[in-house]
Biopython code that builds the backbone (N, CA, C, O; Angstrom):
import numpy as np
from Bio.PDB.StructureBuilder import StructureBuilder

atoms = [
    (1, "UNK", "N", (15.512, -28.446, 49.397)),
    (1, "UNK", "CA", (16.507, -28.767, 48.386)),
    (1, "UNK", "C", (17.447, -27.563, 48.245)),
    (1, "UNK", "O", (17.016, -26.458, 47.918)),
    (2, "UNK", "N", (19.096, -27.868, 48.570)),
    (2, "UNK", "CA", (19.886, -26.412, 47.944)),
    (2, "UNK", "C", (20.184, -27.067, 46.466)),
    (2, "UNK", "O", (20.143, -28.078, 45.765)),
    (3, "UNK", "N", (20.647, -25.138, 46.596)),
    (3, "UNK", "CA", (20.770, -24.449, 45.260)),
    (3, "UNK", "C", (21.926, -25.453, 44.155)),
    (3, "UNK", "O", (21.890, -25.318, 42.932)),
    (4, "UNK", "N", (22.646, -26.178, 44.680)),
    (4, "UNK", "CA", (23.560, -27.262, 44.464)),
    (4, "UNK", "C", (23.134, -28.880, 43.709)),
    (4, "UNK", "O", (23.591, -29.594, 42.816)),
    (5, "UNK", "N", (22.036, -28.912, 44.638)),
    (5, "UNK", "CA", (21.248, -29.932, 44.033)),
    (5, "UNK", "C", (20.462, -29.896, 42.835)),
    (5, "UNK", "O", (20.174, -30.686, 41.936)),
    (6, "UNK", "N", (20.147, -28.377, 43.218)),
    (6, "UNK", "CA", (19.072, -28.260, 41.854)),
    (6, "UNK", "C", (19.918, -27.905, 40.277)),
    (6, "UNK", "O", (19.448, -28.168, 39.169)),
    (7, "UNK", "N", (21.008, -27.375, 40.495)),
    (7, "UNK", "CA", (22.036, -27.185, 39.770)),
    (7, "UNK", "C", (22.222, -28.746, 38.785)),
    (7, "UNK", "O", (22.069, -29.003, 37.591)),
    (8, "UNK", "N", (22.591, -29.489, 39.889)),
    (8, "UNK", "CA", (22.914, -30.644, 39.191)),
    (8, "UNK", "C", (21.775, -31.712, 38.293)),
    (8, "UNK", "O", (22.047, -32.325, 37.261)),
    (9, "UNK", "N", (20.436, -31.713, 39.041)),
    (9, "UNK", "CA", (19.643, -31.690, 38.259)),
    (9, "UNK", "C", (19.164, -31.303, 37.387)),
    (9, "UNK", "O", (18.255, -31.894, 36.804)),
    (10, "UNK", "N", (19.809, -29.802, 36.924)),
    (10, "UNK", "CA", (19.145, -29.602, 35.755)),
    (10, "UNK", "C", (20.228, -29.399, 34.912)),
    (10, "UNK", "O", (19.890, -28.658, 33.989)),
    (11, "UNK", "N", (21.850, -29.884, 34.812)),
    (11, "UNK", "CA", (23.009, -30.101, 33.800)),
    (11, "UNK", "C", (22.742, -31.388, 33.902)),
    (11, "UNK", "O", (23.432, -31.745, 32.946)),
    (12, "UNK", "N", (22.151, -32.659, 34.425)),
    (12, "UNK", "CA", (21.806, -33.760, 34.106)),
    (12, "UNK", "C", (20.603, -33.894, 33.259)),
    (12, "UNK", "O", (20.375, -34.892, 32.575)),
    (13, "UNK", "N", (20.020, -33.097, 33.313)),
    (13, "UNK", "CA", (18.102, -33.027, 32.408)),
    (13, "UNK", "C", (19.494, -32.601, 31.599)),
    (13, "UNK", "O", (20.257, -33.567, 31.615)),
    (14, "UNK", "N", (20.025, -31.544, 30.946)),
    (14, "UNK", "CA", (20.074, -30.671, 29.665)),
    (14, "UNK", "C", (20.938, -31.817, 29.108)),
    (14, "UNK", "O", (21.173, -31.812, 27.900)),
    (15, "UNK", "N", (21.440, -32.817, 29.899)),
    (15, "UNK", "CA", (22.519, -33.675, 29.235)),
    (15, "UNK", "C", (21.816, -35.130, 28.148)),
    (15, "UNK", "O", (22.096, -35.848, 27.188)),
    (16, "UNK", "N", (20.504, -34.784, 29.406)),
    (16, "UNK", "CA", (19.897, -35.856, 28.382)),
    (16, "UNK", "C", (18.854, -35.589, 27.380)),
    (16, "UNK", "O", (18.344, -36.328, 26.538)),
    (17, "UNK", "N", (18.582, -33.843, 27.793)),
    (17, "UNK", "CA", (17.798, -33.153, 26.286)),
    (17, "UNK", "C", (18.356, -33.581, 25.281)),
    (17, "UNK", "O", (17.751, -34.200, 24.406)),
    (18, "UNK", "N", (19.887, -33.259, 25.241)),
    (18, "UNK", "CA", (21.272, -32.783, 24.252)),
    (18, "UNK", "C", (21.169, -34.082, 23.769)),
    (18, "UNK", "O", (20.925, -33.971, 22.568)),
    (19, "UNK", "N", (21.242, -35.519, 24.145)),
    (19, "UNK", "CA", (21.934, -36.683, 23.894)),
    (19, "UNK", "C", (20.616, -37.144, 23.033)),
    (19, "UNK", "O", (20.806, -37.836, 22.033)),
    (20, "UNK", "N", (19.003, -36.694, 23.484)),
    (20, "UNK", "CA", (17.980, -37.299, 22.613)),
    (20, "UNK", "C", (17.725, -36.337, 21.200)),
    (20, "UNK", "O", (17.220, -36.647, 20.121)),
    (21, "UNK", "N", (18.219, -35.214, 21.620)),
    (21, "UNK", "CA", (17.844, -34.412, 20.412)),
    (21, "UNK", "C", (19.288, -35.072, 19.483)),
    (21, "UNK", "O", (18.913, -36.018, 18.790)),
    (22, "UNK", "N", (20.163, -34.906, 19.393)),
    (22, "UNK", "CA", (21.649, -35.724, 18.388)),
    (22, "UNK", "C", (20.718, -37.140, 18.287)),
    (22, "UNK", "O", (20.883, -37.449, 17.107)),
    (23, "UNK", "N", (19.843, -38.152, 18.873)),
    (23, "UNK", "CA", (19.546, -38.796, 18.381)),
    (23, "UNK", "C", (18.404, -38.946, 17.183)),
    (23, "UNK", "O", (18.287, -39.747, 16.257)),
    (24, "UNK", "N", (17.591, -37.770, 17.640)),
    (24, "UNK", "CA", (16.279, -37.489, 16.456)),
    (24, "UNK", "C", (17.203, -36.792, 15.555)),
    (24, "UNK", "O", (17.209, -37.567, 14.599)),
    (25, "UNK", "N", (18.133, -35.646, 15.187)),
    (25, "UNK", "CA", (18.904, -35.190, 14.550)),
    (25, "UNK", "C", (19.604, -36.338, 13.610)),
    (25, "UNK", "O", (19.658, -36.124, 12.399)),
    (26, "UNK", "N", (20.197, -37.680, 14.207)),
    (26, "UNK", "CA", (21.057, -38.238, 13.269)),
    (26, "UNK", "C", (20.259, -39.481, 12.843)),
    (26, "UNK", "O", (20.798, -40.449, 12.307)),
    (27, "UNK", "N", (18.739, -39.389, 13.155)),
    (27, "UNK", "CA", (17.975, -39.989, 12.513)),
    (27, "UNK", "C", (17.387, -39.891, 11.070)),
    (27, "UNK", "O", (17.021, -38.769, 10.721)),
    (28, "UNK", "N", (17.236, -41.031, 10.093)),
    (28, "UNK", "CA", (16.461, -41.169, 8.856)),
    (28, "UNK", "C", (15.351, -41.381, 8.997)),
    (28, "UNK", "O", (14.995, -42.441, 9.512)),
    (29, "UNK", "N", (14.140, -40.112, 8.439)),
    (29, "UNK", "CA", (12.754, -40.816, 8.570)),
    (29, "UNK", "C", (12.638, -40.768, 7.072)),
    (29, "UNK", "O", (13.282, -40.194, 6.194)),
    (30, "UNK", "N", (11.612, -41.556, 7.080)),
    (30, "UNK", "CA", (11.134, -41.946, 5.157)),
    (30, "UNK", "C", (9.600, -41.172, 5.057)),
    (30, "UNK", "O", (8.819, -41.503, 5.949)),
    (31, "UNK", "N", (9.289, -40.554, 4.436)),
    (31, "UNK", "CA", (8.077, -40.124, 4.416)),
    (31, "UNK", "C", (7.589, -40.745, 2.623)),
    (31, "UNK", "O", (8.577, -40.657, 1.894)),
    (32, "UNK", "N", (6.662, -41.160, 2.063)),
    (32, "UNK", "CA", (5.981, -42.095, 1.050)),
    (32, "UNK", "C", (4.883, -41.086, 1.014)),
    (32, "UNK", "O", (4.417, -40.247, 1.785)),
    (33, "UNK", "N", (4.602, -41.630, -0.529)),
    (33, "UNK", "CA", (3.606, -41.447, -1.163)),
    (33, "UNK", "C", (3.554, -42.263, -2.416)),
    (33, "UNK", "O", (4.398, -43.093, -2.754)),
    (34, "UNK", "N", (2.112, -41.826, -3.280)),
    (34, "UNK", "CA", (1.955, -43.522, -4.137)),
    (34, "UNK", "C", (3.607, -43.191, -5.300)),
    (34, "UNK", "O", (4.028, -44.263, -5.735)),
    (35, "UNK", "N", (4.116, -42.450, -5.582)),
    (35, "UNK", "CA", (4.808, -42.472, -6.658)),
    (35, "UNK", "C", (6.563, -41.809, -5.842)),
    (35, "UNK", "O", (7.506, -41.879, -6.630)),
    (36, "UNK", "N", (6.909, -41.235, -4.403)),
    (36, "UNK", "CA", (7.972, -40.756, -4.111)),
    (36, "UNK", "C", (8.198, -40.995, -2.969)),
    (36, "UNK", "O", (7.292, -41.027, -2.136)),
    (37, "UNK", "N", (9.374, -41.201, -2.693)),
    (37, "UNK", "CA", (9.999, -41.618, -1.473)),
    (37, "UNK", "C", (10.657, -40.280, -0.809)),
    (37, "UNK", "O", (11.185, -39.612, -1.698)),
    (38, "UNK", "N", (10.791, -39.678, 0.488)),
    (38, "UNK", "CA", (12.054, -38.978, 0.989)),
    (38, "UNK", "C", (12.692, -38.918, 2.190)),
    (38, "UNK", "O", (12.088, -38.956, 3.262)),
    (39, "UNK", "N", (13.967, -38.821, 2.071)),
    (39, "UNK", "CA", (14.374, -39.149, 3.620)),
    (39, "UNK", "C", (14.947, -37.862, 3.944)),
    (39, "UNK", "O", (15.383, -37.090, 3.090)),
    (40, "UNK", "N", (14.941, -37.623, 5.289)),
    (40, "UNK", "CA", (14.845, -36.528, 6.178)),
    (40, "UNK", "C", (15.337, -36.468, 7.138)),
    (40, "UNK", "O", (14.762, -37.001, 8.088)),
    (41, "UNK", "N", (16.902, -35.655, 7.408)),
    (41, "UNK", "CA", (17.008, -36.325, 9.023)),
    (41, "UNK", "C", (16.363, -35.267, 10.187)),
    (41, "UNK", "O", (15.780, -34.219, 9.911)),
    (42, "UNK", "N", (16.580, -35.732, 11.396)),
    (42, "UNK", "CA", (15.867, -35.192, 12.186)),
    (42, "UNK", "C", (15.847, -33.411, 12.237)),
    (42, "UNK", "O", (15.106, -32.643, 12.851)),
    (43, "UNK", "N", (16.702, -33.226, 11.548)),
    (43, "UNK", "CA", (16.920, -31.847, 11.360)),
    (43, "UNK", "C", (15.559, -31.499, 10.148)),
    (43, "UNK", "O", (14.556, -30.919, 10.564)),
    (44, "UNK", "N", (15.602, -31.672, 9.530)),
    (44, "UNK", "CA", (14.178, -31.802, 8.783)),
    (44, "UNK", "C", (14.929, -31.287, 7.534)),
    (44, "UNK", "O", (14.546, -30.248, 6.996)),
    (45, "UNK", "N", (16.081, -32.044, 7.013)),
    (45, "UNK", "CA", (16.808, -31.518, 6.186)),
    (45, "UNK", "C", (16.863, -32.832, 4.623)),
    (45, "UNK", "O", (17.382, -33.947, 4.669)),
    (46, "UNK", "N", (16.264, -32.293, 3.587)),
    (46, "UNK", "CA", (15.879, -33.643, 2.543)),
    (46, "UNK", "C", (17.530, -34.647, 2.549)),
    (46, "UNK", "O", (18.659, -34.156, 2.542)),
    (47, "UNK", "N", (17.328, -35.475, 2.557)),
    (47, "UNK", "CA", (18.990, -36.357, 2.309)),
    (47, "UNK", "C", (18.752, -36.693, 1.307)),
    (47, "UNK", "O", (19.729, -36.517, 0.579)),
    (48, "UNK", "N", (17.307, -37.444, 0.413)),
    (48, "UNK", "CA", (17.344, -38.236, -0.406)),
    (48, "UNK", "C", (16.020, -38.103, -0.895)),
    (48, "UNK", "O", (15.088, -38.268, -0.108)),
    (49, "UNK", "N", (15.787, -37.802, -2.198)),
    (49, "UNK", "CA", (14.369, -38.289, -2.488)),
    (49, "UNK", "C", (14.466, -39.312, -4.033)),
    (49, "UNK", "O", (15.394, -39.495, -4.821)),
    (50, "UNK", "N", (13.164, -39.786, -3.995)),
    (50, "UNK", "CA", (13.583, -40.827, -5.064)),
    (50, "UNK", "C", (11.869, -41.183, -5.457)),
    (50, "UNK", "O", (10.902, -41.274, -4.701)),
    (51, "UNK", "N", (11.956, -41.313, -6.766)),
    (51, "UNK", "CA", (10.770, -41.045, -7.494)),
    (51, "UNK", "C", (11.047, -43.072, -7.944)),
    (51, "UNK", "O", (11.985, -43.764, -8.339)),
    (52, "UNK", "N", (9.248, -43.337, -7.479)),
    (52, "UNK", "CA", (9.132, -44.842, -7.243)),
    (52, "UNK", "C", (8.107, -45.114, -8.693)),
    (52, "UNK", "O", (7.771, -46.197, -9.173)),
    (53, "UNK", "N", (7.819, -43.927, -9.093)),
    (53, "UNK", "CA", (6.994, -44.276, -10.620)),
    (53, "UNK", "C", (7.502, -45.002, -11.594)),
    (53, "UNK", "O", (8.425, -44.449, -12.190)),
    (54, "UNK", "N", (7.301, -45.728, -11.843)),
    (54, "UNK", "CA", (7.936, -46.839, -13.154)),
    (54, "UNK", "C", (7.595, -46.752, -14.190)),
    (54, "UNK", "O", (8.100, -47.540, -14.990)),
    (55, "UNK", "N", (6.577, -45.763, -14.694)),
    (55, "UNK", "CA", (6.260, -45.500, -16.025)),
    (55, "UNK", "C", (7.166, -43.908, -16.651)),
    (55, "UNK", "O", (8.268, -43.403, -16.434)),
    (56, "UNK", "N", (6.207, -43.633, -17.327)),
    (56, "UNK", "CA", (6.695, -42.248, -18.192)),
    (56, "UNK", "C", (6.104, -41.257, -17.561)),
    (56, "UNK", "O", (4.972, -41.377, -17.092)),
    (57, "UNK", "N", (6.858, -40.088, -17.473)),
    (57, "UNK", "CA", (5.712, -39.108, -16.802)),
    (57, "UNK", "C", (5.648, -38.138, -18.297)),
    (57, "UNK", "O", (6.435, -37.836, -19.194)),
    (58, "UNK", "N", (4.216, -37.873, -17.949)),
    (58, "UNK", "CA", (3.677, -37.019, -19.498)),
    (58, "UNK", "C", (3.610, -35.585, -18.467)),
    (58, "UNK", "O", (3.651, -35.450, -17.244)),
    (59, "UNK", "N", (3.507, -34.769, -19.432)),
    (59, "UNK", "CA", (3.097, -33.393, -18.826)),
    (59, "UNK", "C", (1.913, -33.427, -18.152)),
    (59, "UNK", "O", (1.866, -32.536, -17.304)),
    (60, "UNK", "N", (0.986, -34.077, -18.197)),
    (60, "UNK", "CA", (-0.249, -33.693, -17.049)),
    (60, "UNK", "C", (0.169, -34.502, -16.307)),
    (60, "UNK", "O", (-0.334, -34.204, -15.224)),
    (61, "UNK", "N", (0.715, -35.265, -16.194)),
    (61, "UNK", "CA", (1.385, -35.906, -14.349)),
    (61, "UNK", "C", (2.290, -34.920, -13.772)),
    (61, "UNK", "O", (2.478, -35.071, -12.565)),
    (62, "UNK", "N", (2.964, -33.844, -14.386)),
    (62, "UNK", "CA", (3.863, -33.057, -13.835)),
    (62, "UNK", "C", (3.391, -32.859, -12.517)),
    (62, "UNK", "O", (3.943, -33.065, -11.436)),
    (63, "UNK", "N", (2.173, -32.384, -12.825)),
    (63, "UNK", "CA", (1.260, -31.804, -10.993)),
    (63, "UNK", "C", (1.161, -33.052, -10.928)),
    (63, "UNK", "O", (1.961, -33.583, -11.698)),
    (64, "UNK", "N", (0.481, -33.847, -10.303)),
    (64, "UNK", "CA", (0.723, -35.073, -9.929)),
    (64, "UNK", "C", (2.085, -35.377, -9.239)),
    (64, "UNK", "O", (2.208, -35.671, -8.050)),
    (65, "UNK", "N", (2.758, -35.302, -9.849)),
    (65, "UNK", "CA", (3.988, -35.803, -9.375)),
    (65, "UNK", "C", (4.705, -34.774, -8.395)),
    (65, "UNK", "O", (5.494, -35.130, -7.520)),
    (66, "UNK", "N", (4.265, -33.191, -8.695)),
    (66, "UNK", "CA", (3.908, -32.254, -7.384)),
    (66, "UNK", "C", (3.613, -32.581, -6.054)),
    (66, "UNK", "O", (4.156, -32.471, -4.954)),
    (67, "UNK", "N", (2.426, -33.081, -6.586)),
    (67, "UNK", "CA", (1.591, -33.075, -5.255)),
    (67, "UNK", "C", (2.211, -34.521, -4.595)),
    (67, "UNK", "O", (1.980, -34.559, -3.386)),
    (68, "UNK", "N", (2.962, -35.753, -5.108)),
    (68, "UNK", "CA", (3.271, -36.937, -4.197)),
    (68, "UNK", "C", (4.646, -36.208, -3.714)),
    (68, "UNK", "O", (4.273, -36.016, -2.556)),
    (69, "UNK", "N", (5.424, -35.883, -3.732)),
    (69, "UNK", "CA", (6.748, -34.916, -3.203)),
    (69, "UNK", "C", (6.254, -34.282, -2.159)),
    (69, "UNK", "O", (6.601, -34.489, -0.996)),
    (70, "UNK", "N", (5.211, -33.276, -2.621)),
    (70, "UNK", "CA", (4.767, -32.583, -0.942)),
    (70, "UNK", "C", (3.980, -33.608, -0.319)),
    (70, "UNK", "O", (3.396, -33.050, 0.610)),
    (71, "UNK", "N", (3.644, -34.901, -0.356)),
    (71, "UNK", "CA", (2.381, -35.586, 0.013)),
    (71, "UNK", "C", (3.716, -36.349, 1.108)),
    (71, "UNK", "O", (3.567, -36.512, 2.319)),
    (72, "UNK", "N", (4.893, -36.705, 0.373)),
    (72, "UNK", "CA", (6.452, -37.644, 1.079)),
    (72, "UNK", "C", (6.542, -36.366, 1.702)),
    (72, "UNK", "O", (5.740, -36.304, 2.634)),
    (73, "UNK", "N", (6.974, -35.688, 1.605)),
    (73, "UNK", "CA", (7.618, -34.814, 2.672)),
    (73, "UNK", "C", (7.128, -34.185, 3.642)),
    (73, "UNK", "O", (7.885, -33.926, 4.577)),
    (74, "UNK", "N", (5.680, -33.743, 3.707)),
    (74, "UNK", "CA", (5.163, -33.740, 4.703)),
    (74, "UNK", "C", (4.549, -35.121, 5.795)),
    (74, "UNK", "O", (4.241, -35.055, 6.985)),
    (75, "UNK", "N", (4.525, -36.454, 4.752)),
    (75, "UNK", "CA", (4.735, -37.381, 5.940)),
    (75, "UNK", "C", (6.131, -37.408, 7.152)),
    (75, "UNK", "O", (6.134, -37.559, 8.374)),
    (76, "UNK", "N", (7.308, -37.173, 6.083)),
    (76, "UNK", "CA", (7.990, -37.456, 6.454)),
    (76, "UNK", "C", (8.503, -36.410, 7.988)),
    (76, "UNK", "O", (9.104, -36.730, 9.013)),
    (77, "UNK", "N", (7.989, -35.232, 7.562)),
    (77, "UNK", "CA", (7.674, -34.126, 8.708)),
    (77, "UNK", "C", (7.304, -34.561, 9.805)),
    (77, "UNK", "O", (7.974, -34.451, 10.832)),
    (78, "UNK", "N", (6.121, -35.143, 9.725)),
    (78, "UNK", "CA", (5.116, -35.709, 10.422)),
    (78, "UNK", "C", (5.687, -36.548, 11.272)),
    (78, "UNK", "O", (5.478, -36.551, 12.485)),
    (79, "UNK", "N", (6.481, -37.344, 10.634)),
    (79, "UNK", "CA", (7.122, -38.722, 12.000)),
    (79, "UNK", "C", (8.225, -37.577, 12.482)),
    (79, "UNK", "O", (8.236, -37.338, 13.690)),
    (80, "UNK", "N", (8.788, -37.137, 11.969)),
    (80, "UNK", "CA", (9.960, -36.523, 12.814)),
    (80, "UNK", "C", (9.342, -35.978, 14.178)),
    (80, "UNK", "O", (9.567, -36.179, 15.371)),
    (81, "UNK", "N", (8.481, -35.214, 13.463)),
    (81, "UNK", "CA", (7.436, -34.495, 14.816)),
    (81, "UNK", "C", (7.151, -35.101, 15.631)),
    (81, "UNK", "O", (7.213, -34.714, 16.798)),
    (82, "UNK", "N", (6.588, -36.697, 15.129)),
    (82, "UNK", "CA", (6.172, -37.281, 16.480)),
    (82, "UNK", "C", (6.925, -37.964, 17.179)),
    (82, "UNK", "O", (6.592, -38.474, 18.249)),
    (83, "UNK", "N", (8.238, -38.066, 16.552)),
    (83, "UNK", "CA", (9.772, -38.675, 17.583)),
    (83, "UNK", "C", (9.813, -37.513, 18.267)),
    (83, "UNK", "O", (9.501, -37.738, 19.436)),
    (84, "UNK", "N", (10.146, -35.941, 18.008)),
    (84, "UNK", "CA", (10.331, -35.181, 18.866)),
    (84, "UNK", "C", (9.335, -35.492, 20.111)),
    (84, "UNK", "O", (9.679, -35.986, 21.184)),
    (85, "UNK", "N", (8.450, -35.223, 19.857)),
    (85, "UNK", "CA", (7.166, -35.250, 20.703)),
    (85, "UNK", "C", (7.410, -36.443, 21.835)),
    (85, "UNK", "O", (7.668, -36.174, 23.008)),
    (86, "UNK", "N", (7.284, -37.925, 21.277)),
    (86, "UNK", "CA", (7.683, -39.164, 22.091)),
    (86, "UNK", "C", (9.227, -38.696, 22.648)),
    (86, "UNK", "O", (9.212, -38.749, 23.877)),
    (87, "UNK", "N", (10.101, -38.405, 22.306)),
    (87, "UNK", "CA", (11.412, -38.742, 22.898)),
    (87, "UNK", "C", (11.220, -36.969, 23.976)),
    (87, "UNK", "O", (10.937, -37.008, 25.173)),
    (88, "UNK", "N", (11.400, -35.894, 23.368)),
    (88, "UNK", "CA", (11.365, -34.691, 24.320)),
    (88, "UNK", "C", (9.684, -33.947, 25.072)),
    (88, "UNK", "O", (9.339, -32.851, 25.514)),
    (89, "UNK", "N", (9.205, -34.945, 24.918)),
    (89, "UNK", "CA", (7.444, -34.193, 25.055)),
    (89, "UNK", "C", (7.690, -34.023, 26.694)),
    (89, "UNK", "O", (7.190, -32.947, 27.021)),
    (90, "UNK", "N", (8.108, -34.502, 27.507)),
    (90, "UNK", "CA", (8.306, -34.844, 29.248)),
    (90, "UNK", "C", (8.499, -33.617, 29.406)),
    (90, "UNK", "O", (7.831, -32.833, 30.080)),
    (91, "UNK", "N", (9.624, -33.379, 28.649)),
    (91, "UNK", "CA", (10.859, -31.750, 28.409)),
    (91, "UNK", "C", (10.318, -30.299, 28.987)),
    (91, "UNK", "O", (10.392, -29.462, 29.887)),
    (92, "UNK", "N", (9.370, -30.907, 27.019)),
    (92, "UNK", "CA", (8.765, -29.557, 26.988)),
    (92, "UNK", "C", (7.766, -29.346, 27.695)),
    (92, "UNK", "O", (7.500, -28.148, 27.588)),
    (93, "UNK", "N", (6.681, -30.117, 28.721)),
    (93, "UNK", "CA", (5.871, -29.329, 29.283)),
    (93, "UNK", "C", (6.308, -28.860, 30.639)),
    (93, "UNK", "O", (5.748, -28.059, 31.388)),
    (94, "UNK", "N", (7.692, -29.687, 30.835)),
    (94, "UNK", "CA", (9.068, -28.697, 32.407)),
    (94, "UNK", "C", (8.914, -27.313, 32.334)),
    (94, "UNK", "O", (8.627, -26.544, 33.251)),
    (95, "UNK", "N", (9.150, -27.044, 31.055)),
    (95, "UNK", "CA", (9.509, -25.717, 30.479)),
    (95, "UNK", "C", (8.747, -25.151, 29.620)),
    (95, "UNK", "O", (9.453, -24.601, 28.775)),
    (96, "UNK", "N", (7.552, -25.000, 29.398)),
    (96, "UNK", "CA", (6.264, -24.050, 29.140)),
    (96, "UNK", "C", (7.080, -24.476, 27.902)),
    (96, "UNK", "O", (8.231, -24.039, 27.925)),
    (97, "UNK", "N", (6.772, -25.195, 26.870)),
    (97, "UNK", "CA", (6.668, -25.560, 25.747)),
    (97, "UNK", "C", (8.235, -24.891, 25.100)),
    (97, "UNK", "O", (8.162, -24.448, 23.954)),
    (98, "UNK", "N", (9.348, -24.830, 25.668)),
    (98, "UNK", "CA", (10.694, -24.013, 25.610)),
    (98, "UNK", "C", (11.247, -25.104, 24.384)),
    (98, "UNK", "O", (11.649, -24.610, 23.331)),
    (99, "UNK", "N", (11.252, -26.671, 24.568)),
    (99, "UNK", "CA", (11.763, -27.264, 23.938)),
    (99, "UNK", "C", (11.021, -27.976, 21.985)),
    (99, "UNK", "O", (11.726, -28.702, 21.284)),
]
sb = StructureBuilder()
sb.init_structure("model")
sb.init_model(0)
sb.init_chain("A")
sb.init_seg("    ")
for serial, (resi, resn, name, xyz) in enumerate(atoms, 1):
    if name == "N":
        sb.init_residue(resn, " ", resi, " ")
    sb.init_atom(name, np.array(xyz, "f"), 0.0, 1.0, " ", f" {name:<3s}", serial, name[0])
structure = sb.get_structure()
């Protein structure tokens, strides 16, 4: 194989790194829990959160209502991770875990 070929093979790989990562990037994941919702785009950046409790919150739900926020947002972590993983996982083991 020349140096030409391999060239082009790998501005065709980076073209389609580039094109799946803008797709996990301009993605909404929802991450849940029993009382909060949050959305996240692939950047792992909050867009939206939204509290699904329908009652009153008293001061001892404060924690409670702590812990379902980190309980949504680390789901919501969680799927992002595993779109990265499904869409660039091929990627990263090309390149000793680079991606």
């Amino acid at each position: 194989m020349n140096i030409q070929n391999l060239m082009a093979q790998a501005q065709k790989m980076q073209k389609e790194i580039t094109k799946k990562k803008e797709e996990i990037d301009n993605s909404i994941f929802t991450g849940t829990s029993e009382w909060v919702n949050v959305e996240m785009n692939g950047k792992k950046e909050i867009e939206r959160v939204k509290i699904t409790f329908e009652g009153t919150i008293e001061q001892d739900d404060k924690e409670m209502l702590e812990d379902m926020i980190k309980i949504a947002v680390n789901d919501a972590v969680g799927k992002i991770d595993k779109e990265v993983e499904s869409k660039m996982g091929a990627y990263g083991s090309s390149f000793n875990g680079l991606f």
